[in-house]
C-alpha positions as CSV (number, residue, x, y, z in Angstrom):
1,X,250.2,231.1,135.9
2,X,249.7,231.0,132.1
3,X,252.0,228.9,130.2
4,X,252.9,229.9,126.6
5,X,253.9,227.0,124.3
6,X,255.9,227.5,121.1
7,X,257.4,231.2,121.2
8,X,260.1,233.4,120.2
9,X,261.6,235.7,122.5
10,X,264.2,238.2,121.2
11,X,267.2,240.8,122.3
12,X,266.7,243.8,120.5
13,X,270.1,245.5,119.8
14,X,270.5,248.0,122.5
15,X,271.0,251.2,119.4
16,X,268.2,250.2,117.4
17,X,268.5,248.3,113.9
18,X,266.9,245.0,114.4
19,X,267.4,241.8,116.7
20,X,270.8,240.7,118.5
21,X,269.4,237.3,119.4
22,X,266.5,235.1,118.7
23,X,265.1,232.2,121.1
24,X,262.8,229.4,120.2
25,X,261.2,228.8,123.2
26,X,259.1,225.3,123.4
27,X,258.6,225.3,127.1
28,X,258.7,227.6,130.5
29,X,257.8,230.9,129.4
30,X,254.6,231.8,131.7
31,X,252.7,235.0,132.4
32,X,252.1,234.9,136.4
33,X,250.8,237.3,139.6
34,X,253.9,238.9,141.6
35,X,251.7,236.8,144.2
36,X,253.8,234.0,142.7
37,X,256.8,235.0,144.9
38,X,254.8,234.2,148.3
39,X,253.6,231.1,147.1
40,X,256.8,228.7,145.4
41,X,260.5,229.7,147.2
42,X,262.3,231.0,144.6
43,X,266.3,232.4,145.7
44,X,267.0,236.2,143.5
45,X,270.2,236.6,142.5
46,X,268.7,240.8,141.6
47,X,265.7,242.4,141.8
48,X,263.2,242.5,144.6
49,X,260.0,240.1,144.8
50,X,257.8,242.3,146.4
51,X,258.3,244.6,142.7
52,X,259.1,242.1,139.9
53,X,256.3,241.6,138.3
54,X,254.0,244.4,139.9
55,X,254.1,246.5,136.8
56,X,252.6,245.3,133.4
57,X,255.8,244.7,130.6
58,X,258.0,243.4,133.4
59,X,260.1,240.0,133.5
60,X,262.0,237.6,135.4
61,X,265.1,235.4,134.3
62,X,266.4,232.4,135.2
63,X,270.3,232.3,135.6
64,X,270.7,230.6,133.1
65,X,268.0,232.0,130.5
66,X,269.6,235.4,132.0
67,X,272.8,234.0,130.4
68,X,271.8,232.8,127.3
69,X,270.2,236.1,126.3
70,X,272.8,238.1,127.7
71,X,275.7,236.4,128.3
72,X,276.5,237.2,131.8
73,X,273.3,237.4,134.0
74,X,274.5,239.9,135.4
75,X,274.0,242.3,132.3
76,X,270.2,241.3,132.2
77,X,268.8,243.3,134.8
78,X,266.8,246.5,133.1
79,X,267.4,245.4,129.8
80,X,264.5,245.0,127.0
81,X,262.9,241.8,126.1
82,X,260.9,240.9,123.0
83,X,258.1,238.8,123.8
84,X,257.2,236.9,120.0
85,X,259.7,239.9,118.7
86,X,257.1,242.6,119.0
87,X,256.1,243.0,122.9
88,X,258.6,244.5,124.9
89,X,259.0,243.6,128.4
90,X,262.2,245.0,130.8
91,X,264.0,242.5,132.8
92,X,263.5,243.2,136.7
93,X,264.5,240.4,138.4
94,X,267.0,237.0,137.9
95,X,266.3,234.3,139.9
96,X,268.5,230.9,140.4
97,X,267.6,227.8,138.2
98,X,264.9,225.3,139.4
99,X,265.6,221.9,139.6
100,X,265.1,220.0,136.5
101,X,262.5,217.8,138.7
102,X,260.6,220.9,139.3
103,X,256.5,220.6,138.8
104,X,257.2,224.4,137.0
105,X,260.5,224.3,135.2
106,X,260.3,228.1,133.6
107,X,262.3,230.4,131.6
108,X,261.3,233.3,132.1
109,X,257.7,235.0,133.7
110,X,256.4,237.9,132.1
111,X,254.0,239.8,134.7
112,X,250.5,239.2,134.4
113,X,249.4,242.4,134.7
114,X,250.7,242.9,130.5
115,X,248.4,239.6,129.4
116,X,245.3,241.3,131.9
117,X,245.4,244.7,129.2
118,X,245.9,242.3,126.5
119,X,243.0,240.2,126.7
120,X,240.7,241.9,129.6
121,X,237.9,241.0,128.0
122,X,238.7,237.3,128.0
123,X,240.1,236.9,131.1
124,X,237.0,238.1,132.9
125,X,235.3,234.5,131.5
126,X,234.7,232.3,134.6
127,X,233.4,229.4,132.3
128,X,236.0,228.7,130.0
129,X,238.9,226.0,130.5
130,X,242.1,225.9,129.6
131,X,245.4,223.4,130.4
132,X,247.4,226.8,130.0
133,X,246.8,228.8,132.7
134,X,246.8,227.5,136.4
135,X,245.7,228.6,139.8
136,X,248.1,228.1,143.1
137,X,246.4,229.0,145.9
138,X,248.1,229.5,149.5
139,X,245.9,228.1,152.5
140,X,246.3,229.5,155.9
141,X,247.5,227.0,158.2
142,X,245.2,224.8,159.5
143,X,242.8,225.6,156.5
144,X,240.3,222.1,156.0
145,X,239.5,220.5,152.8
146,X,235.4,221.3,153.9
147,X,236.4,225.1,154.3
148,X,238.4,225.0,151.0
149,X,235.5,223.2,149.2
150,X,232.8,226.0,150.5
151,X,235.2,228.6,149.3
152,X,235.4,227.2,145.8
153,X,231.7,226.9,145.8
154,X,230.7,230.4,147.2
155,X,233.4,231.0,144.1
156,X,231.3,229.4,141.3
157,X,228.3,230.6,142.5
158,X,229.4,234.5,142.4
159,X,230.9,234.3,139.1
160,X,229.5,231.5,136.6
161,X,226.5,231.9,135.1
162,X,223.5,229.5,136.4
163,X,223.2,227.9,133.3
């Protein structure tokens, strides 16, 4: 997952001649992997997990983000997004709201696979750190911490640099 702080998503009107809507978004707007689906439980009101966020310039909605753009959730599914008013992204799934509690209270997730085209070069960088983007990883059952800790080594070693 890659969160983006601070942006502006957008409804374009559907005829052309501008914006509909604009959205300040501070918080819960993240790129992520459609792997994200067999990782965190996450109950679709439309759409289909397996295809979400498979195909670069795809999205998925909360309920009520889904509502706020649109009006009724409903009306979301295939429609356009602006990502920062420029990037256009089509809505392919609406799931239900997460808890407030939630460790990853999101918006809305724009598929990965648009940021990997973006910023290829970048993202290919096995050195570099950032509090933005996070890794969830799903053991196999009765995976050990030693086996996990060998894996994150072999890991390192294949793809950072010995210095």
């Amino acid at each position: 997952l890659y969160a983006v702080e601070e942006t502006q998503m957008s409804v374009p009107r559907e005829h052309g001649g501008g914006m509909e809507k604009k959205f300040k978004e501070l918080r819960g707007v993240f790129y992520a992997e459609p792997e994200i689906f067999d990782i965190l439980d996450f109950t679709w009101l439309a759409g289909d997990p397996a295809s979400a966020l498979a195909l670069p310039q795809n999205a998925v909605l909360t309920r009520e983000t889904a509502q706020r753009y649109f009006g009724e959730w409903k009306d979301a599914i295939g429609k356009t997004i602006l990502f920062k008013n420029t990037e256009a992204f089509t809505v392919s799934g609406i799931v239900e709201d997460y808890p407030p509690n939630s460790d990853f209270p999101f918006k809305v997730l724009l598929s990965e696979g648009s940021l990997k085209i973006r910023m290829k070069e970048l993202l290919k960088d096995w050195v570099s750190v950032t509090g933005t983007h996070n890794c969830y990883v799903l053991l196999r059952p009765g995976a050990t911490t030693s086996e996990l800790d060998s894996f994150l080594a072999s890991l390192v070693k294949a793809h950072k640099p010995p210095e």
